[in-house]
N, C-alpha and C positions, 0 to 999 in steps of 0.2 A: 773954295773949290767946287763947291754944291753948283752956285751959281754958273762957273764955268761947265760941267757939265750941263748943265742944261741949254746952255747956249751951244755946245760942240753937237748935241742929239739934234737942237734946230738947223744949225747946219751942214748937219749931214740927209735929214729929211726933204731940206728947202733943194738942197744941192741935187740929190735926188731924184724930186719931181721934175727939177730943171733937165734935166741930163739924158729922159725921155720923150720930151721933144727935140730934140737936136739930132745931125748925122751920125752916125755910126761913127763913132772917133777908133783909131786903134786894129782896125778892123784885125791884124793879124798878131795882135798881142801876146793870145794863148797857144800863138804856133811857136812861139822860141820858147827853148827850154828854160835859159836862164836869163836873170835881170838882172837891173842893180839897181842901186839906187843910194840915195841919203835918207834920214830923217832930221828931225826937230820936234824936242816937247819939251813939256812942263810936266812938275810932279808936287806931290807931296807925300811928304815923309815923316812917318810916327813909329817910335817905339811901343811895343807892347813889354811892361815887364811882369817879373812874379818878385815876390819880395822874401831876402833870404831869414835865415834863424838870427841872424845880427840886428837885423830892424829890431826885434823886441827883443834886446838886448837892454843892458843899464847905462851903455854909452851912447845908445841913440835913446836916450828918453826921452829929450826932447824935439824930436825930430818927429812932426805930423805923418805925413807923406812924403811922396814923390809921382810928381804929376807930369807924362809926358805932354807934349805940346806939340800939334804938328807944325812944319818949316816947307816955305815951297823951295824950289829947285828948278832946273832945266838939263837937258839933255841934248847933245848931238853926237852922231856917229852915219855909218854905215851902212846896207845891207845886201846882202844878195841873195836871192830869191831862186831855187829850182822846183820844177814843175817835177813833181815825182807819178802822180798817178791823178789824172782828172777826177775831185776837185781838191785834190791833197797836193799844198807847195810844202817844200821844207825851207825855213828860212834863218838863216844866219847872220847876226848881225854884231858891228862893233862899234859900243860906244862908250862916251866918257858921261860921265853922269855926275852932277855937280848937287850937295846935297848939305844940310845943315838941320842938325836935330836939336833937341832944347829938353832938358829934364828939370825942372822947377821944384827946389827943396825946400818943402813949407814948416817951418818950425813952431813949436809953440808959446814963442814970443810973439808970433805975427810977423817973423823976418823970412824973406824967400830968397834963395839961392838957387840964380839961373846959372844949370850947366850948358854953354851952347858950344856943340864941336860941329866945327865943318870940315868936310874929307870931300874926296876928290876918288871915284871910283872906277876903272876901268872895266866895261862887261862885255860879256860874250853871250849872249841869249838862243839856244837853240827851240825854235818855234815849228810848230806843226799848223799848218794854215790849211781852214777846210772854208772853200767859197760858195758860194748857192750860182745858181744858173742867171750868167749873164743877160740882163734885159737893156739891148741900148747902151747907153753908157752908163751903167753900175750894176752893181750886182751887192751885196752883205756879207760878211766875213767872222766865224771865230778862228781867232787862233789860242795855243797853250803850248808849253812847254817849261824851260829849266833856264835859270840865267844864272851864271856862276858870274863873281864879282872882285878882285883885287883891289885892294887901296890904296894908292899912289900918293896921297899928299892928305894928312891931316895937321889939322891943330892941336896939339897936345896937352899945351896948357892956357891958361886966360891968359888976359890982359897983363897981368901983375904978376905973372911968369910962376902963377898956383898950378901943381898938377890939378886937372880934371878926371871925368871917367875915364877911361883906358879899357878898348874894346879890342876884339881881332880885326885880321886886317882881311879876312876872306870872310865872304859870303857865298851861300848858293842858295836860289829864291826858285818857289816854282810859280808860273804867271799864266793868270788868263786876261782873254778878252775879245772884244768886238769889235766892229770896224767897217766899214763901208769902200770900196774902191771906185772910185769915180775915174770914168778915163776923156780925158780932154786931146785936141788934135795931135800934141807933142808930146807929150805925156799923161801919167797915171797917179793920180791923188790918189793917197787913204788916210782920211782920217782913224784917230783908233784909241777906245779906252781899254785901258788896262791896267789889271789890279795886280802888285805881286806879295807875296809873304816871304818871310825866307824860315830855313828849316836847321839854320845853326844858331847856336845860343852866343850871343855876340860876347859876352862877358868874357873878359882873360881873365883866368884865374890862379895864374903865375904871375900876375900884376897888381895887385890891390892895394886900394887907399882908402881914404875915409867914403868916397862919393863911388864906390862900388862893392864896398862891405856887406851893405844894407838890401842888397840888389843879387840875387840868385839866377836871373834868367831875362835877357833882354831879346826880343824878336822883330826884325825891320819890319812895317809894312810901307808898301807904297803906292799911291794913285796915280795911275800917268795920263796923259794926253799925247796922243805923236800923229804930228803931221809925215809923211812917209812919200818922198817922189820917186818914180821909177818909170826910167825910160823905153822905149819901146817902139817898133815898126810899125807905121802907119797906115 
C-alpha cells in the first residue's frame, strides 16, 4: 500500500505540472451548481483491537495473541457534488465497498488460527470539500467528513462451516483527506487519498464465541485511494 501511495502523489504532481501547459479545459466548470459523477478505488483494511478480561483468563492460556493483518479491497459507487459557498462543495456519495479482514490467533504451541471474514458494505459518506484556487487545469483539495456504513453480505463461518468472529452490521467512520482535481476537455479527474477510522466498537456482544471472548473492543481502519470522474460544461 506504501508503494502505491507513493506512485498515486507521483501522479498527481506529474499530472499537475502537465495540466499547466495545456488550454483552459472546462472553462465553466465552477459556474454549475451541481455534478455528478462515479468513482473507483482500492483500500486497505485493518482492525485496531484492545483485549478483553477473558484473554487472561485459564481457558485462554494458551492462547499468545491476536494479530490483526491488514487485507486490500476495492470500491465503486457514486457521487454528486454541490457547490455551497466558494471554495466549500458538499459531497454525497454512494458506494458499495468490498473488504476482507484477517485476525491471526497465535498459540503457544506455534499453531496460528487465521480468522478471515469478508463482507460486503454499503456507504453513504457525507463530505465537506474545501479546494484552493484554480491554476489552469488543477487546483488541490481537502476534504472530511462522516461515512455511515451497513452490511449487506458477509461470511459468517470458514470453510468447514466453524462460527467465526461475529461483529455488527453497522458502521459510522469519520474520514479525511487529500486530493487533486485535474480537469481534461470532457471531464474532471480527482485523484484522492483518504484515511478513515470508525467510532463504533464493532464487537456483538449479544453474540459470542470462543474467537470474540478474548477481544473487548474492535475498531475498522481504512486507507483508500479513489479515482473520482465528474462531468461538466466545456
Amino acid at each position: 500500500m506504501k508503494k502505491t501511495i507513493v506512485i498515486f502523489l507521483l501522479f498527481i504532481f506529474s499530472n499537475k505540472s502537465f495540466s499547466q501547459s495545456t488550454t483552459f479545459n472546462l472553462s465553466g466548470y465552477d459556474d454549475t451548481k451541481v455534478h455528478y459523477g462515479f468513482l473507483l478505488g482500492a483500500h486497505s483494511s485493518y482492525y485496531r483491537l484492545n483485549y478483553s478480561s477473558g484473554f487472561s483468563s485459564q481457558n485462554y492460556s494458551n492462547l499468545h495473541s491476536i494479530l490483526p493483518d491488514p487485507s486490500p479491497g476495492f470500491k465503486l459507487g457514486f457521487i454528486s457534488d454541490f457547490s455551497i459557498y466558494y471554495p466549500f462543495d458538499l459531497r454525497t456519495l454512494l458506494q458499495v465497498s468490498f473488504l476482507e479482514f484477517k485476525l491471526d490467533y497465535l498459540y503457544d504451541d506455534g499453531t496460528i488460527f487465521s480468522d478471515v471474514r469478508a463482507a460486503t458494505f454499503l456507504e453513504t459518506p457525507l463530505l465537506i470539500k474545501y479546494k484552493s484556487k484554480r491554476r489552469k487545469n488543477s487546483r488541490m483539495f481537502l476534504i472530511a467528513g462522516f461515512k455511515p456504513g451497513l452490511e449487506i453480505g458477509a461470511k459468517n463461518k470458514d470453510e468447514a462451516g466453524k462460527d467465526i468472529l461475529e461483529l455488527k452490521a453497522f458502521d459510522i467512520s469519520l474520514e479525511i483527506g487529500f486530493g487533486a482535481d485535474i480537469f481534461f476537455p470532457l471531464f474532471k479527474l480527482s485523484p484522492e487519498i483518504r484515511y478513515s477510522r470508525g467510532l463504533i466498537n464493532m464487537i456483538d456482544k449479544k453474540s459470542r464465541n470462543e474467537y470474540n471472548i478474548p477481544i473487548d473492543k474492535i475498531i475498522v481502519h481504512n486507507i483508500s485511494i479513489f479515482f473520482t470522474f465528474e462531468g461538466g460544461p466545456k
